[in-house]
C-alpha positions as YAML, in Angstrom:
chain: A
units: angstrom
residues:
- id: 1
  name: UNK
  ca: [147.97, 34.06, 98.19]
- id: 2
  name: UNK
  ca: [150.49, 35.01, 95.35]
- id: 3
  name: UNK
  ca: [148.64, 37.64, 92.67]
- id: 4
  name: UNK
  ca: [151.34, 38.04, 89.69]
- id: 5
  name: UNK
  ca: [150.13, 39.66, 86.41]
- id: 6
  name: UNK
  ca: [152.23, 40.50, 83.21]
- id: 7
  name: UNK
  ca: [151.39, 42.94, 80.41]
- id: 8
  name: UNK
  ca: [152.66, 44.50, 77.68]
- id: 9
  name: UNK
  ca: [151.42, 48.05, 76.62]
- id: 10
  name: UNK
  ca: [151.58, 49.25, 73.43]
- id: 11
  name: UNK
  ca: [152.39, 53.39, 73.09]
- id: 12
  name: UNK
  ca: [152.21, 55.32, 70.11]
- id: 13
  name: UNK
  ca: [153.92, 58.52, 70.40]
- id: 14
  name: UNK
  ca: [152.19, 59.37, 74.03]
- id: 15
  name: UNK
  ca: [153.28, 59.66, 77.68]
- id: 16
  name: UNK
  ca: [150.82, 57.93, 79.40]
- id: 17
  name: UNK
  ca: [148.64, 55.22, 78.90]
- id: 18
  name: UNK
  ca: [145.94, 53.61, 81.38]
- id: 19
  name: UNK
  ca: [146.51, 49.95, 82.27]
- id: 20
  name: UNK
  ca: [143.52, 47.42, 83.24]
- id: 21
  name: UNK
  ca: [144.54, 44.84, 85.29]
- id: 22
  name: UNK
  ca: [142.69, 41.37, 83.79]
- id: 23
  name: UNK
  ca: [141.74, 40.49, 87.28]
- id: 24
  name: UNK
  ca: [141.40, 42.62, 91.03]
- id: 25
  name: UNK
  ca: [144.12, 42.14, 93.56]
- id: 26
  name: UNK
  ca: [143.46, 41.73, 96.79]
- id: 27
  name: UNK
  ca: [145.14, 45.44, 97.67]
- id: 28
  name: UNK
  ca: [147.85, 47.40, 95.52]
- id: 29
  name: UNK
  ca: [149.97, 45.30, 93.64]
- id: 30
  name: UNK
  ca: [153.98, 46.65, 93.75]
- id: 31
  name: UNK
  ca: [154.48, 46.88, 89.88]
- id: 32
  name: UNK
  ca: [157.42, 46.63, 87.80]
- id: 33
  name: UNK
  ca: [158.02, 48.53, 84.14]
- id: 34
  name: UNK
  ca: [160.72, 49.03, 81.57]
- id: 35
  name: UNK
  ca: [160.36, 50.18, 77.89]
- id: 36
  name: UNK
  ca: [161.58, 47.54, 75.48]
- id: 37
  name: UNK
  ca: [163.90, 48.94, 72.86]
- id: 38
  name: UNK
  ca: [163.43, 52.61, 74.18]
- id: 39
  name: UNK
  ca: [165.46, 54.88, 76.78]
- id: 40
  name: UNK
  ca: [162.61, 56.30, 78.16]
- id: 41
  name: UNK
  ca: [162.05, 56.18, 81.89]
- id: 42
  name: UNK
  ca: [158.56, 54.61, 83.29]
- id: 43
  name: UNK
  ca: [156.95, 55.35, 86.14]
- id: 44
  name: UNK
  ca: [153.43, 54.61, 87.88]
- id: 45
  name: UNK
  ca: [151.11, 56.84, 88.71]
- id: 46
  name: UNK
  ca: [147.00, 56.05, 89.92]
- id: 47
  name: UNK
  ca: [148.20, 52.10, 91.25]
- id: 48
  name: UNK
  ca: [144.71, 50.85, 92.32]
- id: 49
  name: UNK
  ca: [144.00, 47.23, 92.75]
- id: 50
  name: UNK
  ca: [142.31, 47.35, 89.04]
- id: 51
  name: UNK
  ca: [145.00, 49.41, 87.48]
- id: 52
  name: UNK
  ca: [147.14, 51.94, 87.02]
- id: 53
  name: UNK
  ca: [148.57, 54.76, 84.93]
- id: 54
  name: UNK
  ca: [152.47, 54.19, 83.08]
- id: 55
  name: UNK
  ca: [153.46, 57.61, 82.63]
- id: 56
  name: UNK
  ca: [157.57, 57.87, 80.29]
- id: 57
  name: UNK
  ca: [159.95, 60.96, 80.82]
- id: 58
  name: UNK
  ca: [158.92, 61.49, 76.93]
- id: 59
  name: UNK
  ca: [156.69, 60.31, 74.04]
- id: 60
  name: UNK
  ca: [157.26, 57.19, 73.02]
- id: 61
  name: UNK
  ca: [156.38, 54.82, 70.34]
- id: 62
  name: UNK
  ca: [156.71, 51.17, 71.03]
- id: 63
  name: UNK
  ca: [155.98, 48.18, 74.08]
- id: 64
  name: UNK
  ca: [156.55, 48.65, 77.74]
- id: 65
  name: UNK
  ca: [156.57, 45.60, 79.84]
- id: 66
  name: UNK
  ca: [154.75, 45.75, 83.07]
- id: 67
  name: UNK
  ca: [154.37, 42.84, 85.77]
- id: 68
  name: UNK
  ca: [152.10, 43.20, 88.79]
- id: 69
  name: UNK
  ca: [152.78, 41.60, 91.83]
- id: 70
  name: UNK
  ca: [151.21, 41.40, 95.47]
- id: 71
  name: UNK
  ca: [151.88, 38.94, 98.22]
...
């Protein structure tokens, strides 16, 4: 079984923000994040099959795409 998930996550001049998956995976999902209009770098820290943390090399104001994927 495919599980494939796609957010978007608003940030508003922080560094990290908590992300709630809308359903559980089955185990950790390998996840996949870029800012949108932004430089900053995005990387995941706390991956859990509910969630995770997205964690940028600075603040940053704006949407960062995410998409969750295991199988």
């Amino acid at each position: 079984m495919i599980q494939i998930e796609n957010q978007t996550v608003i940030f508003t001049g922080n560094e990290s923000k908590d992300v709630t998956f809308s359903t559980v995976f089955l185990g950790p999902p390998s996840i996949s994040a870029y800012a949108i209009n932004n430089n900053a770098e995005i990387f995941v820290s706390n991956l859990t099959t509910s969630g995770c943390t997205l964690n940028t090399s600075a603040p940053i104001t704006g949407q960062v795409r995410i998409v969750a994927v295991r199988g």
